[in-house]
Backbone as numpy.savetxt, mean C-alpha at the origin, in Angstrom:
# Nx Ny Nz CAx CAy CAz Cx Cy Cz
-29.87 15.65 -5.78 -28.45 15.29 -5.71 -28.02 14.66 -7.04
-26.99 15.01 -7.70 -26.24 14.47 -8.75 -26.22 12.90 -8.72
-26.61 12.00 -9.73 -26.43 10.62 -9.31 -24.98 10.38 -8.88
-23.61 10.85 -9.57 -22.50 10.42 -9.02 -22.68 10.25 -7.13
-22.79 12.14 -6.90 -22.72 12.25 -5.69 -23.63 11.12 -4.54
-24.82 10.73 -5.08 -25.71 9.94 -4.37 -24.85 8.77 -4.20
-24.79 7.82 -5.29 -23.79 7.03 -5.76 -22.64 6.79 -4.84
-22.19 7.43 -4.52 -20.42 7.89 -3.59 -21.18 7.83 -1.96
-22.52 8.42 -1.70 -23.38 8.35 -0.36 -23.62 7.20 0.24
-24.08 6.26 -1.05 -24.68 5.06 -0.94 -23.61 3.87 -1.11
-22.31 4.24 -1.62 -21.26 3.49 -1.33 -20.90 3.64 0.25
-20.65 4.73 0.64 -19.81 4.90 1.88 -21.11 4.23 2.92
-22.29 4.19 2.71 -23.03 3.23 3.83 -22.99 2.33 3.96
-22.58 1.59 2.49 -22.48 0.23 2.48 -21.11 -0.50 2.69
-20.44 0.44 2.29 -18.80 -0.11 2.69 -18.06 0.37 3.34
-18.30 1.76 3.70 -17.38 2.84 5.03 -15.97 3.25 4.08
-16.37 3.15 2.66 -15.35 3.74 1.86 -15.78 5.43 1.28
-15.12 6.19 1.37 -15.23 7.39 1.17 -14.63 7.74 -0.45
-15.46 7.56 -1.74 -15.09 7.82 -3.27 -14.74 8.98 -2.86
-15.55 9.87 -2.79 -15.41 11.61 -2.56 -13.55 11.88 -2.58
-13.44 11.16 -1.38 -11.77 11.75 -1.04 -10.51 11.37 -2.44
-11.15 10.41 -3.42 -10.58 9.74 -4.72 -10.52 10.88 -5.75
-10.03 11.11 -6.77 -9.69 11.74 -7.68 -11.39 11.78 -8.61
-11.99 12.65 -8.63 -13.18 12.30 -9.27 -13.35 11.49 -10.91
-12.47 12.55 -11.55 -12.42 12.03 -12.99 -11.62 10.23 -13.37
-10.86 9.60 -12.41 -10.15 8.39 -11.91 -11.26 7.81 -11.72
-11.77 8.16 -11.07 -12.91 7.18 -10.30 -13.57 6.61 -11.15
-14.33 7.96 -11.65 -15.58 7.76 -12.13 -15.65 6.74 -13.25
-13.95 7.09 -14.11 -13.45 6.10 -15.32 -13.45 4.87 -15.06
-13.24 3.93 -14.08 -12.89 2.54 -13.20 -14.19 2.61 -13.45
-15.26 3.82 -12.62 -16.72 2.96 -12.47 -17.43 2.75 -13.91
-17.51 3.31 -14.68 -18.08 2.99 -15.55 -17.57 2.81 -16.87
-16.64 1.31 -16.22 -15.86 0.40 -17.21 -17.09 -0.76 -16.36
-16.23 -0.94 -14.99 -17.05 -2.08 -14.28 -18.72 -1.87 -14.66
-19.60 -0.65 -15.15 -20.84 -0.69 -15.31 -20.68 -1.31 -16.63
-19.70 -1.07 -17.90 -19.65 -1.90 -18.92 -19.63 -2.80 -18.90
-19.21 -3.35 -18.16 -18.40 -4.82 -18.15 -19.99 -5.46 -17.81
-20.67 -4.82 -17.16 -21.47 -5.40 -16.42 -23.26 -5.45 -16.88
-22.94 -4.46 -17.84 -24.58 -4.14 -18.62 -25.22 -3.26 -17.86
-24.69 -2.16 -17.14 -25.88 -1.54 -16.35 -25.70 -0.29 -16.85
-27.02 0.12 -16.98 -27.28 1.45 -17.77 -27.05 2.91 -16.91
-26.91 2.59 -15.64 -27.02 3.88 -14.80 -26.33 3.68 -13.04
-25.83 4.60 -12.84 -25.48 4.28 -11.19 -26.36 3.39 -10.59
-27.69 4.38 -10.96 -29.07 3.97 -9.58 -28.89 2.23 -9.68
-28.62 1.50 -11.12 -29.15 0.32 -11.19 -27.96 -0.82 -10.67
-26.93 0.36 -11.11 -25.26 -0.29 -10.63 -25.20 -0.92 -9.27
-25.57 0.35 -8.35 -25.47 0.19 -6.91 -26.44 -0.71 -6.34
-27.69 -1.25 -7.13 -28.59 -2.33 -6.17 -28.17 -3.32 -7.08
-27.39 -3.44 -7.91 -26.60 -4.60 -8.31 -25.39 -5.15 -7.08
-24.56 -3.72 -6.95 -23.60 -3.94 -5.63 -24.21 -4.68 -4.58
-25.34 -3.99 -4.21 -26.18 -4.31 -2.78 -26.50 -5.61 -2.89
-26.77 -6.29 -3.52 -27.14 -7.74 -3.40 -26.67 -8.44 -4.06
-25.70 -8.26 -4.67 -24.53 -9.27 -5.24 -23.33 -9.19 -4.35
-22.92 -10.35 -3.44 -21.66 -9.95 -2.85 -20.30 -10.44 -4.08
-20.70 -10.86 -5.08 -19.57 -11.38 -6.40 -19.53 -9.54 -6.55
-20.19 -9.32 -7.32 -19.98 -7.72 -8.14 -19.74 -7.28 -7.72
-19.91 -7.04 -6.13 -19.40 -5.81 -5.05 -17.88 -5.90 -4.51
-17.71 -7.33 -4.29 -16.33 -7.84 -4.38 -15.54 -7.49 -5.71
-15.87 -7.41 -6.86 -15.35 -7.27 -8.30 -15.42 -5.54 -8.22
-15.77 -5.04 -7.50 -16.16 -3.60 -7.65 -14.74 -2.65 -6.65
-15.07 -3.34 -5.34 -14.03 -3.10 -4.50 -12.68 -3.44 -5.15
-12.24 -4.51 -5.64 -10.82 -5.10 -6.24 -10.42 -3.48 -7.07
-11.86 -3.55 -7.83 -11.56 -2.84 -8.78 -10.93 -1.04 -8.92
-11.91 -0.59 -7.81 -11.33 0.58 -7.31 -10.24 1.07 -6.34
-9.72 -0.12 -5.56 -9.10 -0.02 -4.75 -7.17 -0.12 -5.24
-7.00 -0.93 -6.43 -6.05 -0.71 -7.52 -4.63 -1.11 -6.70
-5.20 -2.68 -6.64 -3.94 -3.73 -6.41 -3.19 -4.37 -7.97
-1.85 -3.05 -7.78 -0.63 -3.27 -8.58 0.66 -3.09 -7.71
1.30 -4.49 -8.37 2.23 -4.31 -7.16 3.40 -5.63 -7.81
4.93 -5.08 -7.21 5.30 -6.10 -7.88 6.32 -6.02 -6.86
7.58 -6.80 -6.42 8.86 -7.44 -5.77 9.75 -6.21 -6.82
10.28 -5.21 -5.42 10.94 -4.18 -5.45 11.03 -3.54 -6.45
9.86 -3.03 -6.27 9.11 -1.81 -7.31 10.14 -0.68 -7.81
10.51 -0.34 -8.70 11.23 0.77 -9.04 12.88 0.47 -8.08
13.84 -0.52 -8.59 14.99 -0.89 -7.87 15.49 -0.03 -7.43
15.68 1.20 -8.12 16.81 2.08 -7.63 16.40 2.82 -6.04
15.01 2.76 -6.22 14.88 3.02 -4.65 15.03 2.37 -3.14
15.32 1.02 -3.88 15.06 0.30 -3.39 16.44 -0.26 -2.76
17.69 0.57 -3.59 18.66 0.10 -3.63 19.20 1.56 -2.52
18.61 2.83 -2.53 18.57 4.01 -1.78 18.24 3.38 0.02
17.33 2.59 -0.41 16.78 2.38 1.13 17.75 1.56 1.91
18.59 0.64 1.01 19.54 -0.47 1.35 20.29 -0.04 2.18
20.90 1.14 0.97 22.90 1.78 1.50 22.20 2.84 1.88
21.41 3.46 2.23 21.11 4.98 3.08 20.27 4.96 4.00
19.47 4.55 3.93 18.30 4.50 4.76 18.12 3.61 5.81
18.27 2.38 5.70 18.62 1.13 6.64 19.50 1.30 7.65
20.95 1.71 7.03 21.46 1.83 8.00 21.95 2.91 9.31
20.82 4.16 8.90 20.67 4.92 9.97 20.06 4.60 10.95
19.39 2.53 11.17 18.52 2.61 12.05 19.32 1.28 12.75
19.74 0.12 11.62 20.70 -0.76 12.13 21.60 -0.50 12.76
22.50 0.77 12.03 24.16 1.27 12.58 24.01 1.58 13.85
22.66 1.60 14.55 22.62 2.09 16.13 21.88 0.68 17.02
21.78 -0.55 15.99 21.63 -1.50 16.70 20.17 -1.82 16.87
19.12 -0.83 16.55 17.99 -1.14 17.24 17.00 -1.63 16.84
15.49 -2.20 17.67 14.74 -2.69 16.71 14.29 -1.72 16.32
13.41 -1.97 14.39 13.12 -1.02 13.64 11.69 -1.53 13.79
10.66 -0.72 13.67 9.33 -0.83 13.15 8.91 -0.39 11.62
8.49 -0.80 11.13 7.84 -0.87 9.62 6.57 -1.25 9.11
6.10 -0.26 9.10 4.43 -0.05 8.34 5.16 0.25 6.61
4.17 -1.19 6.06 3.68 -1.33 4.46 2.08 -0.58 4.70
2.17 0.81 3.99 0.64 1.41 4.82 -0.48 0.52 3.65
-0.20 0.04 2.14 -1.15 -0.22 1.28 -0.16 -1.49 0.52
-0.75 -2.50 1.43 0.57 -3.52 0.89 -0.36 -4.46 -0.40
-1.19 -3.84 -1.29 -1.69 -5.05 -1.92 -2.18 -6.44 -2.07
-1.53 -7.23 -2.50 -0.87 -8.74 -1.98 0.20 -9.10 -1.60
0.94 -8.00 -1.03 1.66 -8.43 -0.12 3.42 -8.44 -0.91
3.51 -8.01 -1.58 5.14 -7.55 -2.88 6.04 -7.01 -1.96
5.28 -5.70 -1.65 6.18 -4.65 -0.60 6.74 -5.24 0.46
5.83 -5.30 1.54 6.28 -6.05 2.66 6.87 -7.19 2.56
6.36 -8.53 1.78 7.88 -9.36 1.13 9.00 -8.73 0.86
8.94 -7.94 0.24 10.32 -7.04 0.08 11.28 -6.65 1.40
10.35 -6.19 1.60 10.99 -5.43 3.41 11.51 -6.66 3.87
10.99 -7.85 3.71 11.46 -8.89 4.91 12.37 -9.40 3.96
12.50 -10.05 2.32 13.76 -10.13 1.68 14.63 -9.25 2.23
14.65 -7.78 2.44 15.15 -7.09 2.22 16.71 -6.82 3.23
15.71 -7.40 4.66 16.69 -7.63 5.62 17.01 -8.87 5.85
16.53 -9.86 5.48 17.16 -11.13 5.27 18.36 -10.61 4.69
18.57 -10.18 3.63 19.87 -10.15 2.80 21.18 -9.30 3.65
20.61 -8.09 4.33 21.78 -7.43 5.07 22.14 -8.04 6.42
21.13 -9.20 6.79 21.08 -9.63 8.25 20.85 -9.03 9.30
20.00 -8.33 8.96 19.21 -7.66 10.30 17.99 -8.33 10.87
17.71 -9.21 11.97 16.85 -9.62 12.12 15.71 -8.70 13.37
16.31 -7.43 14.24 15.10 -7.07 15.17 14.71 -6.12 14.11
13.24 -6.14 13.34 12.67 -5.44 12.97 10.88 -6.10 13.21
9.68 -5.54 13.04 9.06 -5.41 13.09 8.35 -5.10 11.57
7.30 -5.84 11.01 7.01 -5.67 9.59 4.89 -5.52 9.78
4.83 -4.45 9.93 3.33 -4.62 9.51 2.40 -4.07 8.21
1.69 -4.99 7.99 1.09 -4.48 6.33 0.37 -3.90 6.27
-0.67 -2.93 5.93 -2.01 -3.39 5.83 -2.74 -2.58 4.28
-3.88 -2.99 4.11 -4.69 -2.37 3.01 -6.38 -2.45 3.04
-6.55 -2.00 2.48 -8.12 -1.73 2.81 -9.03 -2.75 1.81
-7.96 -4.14 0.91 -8.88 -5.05 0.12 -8.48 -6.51 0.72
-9.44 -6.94 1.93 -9.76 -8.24 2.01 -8.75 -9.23 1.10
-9.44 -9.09 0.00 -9.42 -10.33 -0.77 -7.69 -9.93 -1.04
-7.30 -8.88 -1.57 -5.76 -8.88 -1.77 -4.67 -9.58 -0.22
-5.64 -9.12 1.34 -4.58 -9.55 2.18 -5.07 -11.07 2.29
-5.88 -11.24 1.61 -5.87 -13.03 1.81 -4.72 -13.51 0.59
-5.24 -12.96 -0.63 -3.85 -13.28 -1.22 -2.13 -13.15 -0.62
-2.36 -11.91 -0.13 -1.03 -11.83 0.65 -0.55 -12.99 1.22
-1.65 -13.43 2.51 -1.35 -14.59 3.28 -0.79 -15.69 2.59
-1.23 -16.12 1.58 -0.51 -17.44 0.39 0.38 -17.42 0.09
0.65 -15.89 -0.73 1.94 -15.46 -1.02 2.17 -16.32 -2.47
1.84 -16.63 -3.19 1.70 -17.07 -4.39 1.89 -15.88 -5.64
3.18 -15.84 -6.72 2.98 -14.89 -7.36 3.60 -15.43 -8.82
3.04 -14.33 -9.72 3.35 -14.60 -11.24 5.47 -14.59 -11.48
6.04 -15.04 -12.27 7.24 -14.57 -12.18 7.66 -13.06 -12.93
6.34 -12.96 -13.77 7.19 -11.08 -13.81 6.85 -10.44 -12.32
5.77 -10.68 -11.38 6.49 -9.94 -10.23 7.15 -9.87 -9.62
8.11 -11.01 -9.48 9.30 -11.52 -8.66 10.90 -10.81 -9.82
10.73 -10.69 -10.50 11.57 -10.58 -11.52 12.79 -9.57 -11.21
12.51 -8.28 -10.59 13.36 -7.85 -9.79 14.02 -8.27 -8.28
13.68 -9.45 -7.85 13.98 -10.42 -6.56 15.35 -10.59 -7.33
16.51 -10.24 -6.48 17.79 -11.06 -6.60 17.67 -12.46 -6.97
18.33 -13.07 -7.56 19.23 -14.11 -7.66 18.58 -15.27 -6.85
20.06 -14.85 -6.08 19.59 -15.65 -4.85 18.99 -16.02 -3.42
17.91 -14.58 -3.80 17.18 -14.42 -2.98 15.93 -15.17 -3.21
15.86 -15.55 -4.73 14.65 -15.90 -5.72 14.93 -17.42 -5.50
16.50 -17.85 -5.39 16.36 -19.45 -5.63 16.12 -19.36 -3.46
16.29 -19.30 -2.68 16.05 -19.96 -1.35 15.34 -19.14 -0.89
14.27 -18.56 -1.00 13.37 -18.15 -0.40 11.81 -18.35 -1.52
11.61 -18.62 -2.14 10.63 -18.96 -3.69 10.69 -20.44 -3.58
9.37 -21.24 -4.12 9.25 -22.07 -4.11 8.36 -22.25 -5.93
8.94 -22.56 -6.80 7.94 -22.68 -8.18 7.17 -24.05 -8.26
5.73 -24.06 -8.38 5.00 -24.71 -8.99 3.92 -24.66 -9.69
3.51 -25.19 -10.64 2.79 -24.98 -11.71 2.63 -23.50 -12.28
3.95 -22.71 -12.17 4.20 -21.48 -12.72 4.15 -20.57 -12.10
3.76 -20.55 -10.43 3.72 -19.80 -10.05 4.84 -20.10 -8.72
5.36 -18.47 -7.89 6.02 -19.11 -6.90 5.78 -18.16 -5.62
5.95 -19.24 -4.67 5.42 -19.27 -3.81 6.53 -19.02 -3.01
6.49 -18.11 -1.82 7.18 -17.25 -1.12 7.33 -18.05 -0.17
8.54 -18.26 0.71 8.36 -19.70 2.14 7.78 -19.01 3.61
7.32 -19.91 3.88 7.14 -19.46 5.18 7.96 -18.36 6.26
9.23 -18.66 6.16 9.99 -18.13 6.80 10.01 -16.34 6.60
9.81 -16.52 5.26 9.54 -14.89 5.35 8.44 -14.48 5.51
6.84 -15.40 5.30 5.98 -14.73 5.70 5.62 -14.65 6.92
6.39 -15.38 7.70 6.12 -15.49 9.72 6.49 -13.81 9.65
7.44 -13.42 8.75 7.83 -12.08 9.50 7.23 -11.07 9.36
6.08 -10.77 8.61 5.22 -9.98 8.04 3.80 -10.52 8.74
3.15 -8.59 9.76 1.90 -9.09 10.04 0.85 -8.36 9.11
-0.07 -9.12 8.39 -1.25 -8.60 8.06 -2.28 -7.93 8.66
-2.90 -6.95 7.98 -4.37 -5.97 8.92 -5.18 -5.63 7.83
-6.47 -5.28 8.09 -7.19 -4.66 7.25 -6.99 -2.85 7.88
-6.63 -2.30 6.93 -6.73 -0.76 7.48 -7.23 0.27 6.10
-8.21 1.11 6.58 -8.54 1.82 5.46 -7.62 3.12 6.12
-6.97 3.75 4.79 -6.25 4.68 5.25 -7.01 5.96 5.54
-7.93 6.17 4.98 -9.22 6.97 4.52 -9.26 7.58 6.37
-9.94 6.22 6.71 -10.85 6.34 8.05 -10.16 5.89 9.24
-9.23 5.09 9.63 -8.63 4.18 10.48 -7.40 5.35 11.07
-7.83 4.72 12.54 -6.25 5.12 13.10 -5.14 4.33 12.90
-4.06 5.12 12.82 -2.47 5.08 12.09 -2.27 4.09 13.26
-0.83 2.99 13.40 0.09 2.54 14.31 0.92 4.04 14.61
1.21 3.57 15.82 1.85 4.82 16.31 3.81 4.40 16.59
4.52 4.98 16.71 5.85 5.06 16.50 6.57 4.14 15.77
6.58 4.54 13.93 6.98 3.83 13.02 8.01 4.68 12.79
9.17 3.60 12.34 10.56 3.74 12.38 10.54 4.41 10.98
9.77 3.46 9.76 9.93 3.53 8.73 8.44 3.23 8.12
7.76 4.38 7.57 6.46 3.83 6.60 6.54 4.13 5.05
6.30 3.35 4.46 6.00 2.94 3.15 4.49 2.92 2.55
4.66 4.61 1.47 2.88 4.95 1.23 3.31 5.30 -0.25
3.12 3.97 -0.79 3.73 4.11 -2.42 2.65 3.92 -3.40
2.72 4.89 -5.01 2.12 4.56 -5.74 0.59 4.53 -5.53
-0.09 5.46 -4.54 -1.45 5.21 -3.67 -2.03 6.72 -3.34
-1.12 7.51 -2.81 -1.27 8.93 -2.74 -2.41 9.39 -4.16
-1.36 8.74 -5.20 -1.66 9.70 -6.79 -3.36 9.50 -7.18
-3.88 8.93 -6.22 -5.37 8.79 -6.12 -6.30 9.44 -5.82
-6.24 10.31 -4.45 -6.51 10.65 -3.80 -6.61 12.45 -3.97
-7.24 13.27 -3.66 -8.12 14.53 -3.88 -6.61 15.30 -2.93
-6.46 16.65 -3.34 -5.54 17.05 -2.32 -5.98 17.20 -0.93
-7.50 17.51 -0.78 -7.61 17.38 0.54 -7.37 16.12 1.34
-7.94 14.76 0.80 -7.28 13.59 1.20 -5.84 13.37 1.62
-5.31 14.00 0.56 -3.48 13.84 0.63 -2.93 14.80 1.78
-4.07 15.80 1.98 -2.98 16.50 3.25 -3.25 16.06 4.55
-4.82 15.35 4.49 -5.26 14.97 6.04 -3.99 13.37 5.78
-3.90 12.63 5.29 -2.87 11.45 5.14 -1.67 12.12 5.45
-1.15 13.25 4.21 0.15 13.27 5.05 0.32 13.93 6.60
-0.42 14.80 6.98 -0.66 14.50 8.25 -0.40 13.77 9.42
-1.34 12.84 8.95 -1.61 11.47 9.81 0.03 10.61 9.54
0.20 10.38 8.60 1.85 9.80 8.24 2.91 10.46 9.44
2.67 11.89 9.10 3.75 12.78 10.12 3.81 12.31 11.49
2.14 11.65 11.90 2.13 11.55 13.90 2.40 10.35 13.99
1.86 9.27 12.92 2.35 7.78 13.12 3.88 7.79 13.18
5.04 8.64 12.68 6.20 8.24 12.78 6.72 8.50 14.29
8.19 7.55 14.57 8.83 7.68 15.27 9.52 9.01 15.41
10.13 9.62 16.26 11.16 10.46 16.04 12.26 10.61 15.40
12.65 11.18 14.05 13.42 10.56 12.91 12.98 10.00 12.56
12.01 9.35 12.63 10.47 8.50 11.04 11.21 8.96 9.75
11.27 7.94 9.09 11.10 8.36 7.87 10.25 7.58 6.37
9.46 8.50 6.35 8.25 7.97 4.95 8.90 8.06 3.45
8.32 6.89 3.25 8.50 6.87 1.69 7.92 6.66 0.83
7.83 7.10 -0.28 6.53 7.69 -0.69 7.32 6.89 -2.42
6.20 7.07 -3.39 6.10 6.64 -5.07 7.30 7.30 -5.73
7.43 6.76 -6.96 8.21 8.07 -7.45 7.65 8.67 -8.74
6.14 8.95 -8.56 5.86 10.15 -9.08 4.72 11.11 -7.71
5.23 10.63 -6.79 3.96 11.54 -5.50 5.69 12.26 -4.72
6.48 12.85 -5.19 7.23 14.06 -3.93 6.23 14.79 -3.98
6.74 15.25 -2.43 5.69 15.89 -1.66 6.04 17.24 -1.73
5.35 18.11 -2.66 5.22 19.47 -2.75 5.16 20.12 -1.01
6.54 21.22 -0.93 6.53 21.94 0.65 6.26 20.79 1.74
7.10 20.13 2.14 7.04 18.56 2.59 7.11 19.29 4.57
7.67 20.27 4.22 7.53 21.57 5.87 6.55 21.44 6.39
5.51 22.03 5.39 4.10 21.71 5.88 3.48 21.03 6.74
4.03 19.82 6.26 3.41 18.74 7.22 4.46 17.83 8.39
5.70 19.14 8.49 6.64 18.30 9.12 7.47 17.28 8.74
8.31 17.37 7.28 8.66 16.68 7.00 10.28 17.38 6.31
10.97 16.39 6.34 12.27 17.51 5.46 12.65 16.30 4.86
12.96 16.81 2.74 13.68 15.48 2.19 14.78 15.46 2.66
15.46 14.13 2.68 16.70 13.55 2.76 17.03 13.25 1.49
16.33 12.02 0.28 16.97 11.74 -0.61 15.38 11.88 -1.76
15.48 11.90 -2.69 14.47 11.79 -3.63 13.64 10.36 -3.12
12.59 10.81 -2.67 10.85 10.00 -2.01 11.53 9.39 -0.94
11.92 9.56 0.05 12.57 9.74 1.05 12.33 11.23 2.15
11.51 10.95 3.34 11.70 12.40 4.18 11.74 12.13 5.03
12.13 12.73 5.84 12.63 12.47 7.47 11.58 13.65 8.45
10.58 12.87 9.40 10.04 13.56 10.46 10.80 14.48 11.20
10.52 15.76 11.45 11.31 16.85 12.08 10.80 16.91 13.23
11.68 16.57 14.10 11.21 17.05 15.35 10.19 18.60 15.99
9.17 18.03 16.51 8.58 19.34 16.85 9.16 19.87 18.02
């Protein structure tokens, strides 16, 4: 067996993470930076470094798993979801459900819950999840640099943010509204009837076979009229396929079967 391939075997026993389904040439670049970083001359020696270091294996996971993330990522979409998207679900009054499917530390789903703070919608439902521990513990704190907040309104930034010693800290009130999970998207079953899911910037990772069993799985987790939203460099090539029809650029709406 190829050391990569062994390598990718002997990961998925030890962590139930599947490299394979990852972009190979991506991958492999991340891994053997972290083998730089780290002095190891070869997979074989990499991986019983992993195995009995829970520091490196933790530094390993962070590392591949590629928590970037910032308070309303790319505005203009953000500003799409406001005046178009929102209110096909408010204008009928109802509660909304919302899956953050790869929430990082937690930016996105802050967002979502800024998001309706500001229009005053309060029955919604906010769940996060991601497949790095250590990022949804960060989440939980909610502690962030100010270039990630930097697109946060105004005055969304002065009464809901709290600054100290340079960093600021998100209040309670919005994190009661956001629930945390560990979910690998890989392997895990989906929540089932989501109003609205959010699978951003995360796709562009992933092998096309990965991307079609996900979008897939995206298609059955939604509600009827679901609608997913996706990066804005992942539109979804023939979005039919998988049951999906655009509405607006990274924006699609579940088609009824």
């Amino acid at each position: 067996m190829e050391a990569y391939q062994e390598f990718v075997a002997n990961i998925k026993k030890l962590t139930g993470i599947d490299l394979s389904l990852y972009k190979e040439k991506q991958m492999k670049r991340r891994i053997n930076s972290l083998m730089q970083r780290n002095n190891m001359e070869n997979l074989a020696s990499y991986f019983l470094l992993l195995k009995k270091s829970e520091k490196h294996l933790k530094e390993f996971l962070n590392y591949i798993t590629i928590n970037v993330s910032e308070f309303f990522r790319n505005p203009a979409q953000w500003t799409v979801l406001e005046k178009e998207i929102l209110p096909l679900f408010t204008s009928k009054g109802k509660f909304i459900k919302v899956w953050s499917s790869a929430c990082a530390s937690g930016e996105e789903p802050y967002s979502l819950a800024l998001l309706f703070e500001k229009i005053g919608y309060s029955k919604v439902d906010i769940l996060a999840t991601d497949i790095d521990d250590d990022a949804l513990r960060a989440a939980k704190i909610g502690a962030y640099s100010e270039k990630s907040i930097e697109n946060v309104p105004e005055d969304l930034k002065k009464k809901y943010f709290t600054e100290k010693e340079g960093k600021f800290f998100i209040k309670d009130e919005i994190k009661r509204k956001v629930n945390f999970k560990h979910l690998n998207l890989l392997e895990d079953e989906f929540p089932k009837n989501c109003d609205l899911i959010l699978c951003r910037n995360v796709m562009i990772y992933f092998t096309e076979e990965a991307k079609d069993r996900l979008y897939r799985k995206f298609h059955d987790s939604l509600s009827d009229d679901g609608i997913f939203f996706v990066g804005n460099t992942e539109q979804i090539l023939m979005p039919q396929k998988y049951g999906f029809t655009s509405i607006k650029s990274f924006f699609y709406k579940k088609v009824k079967k």
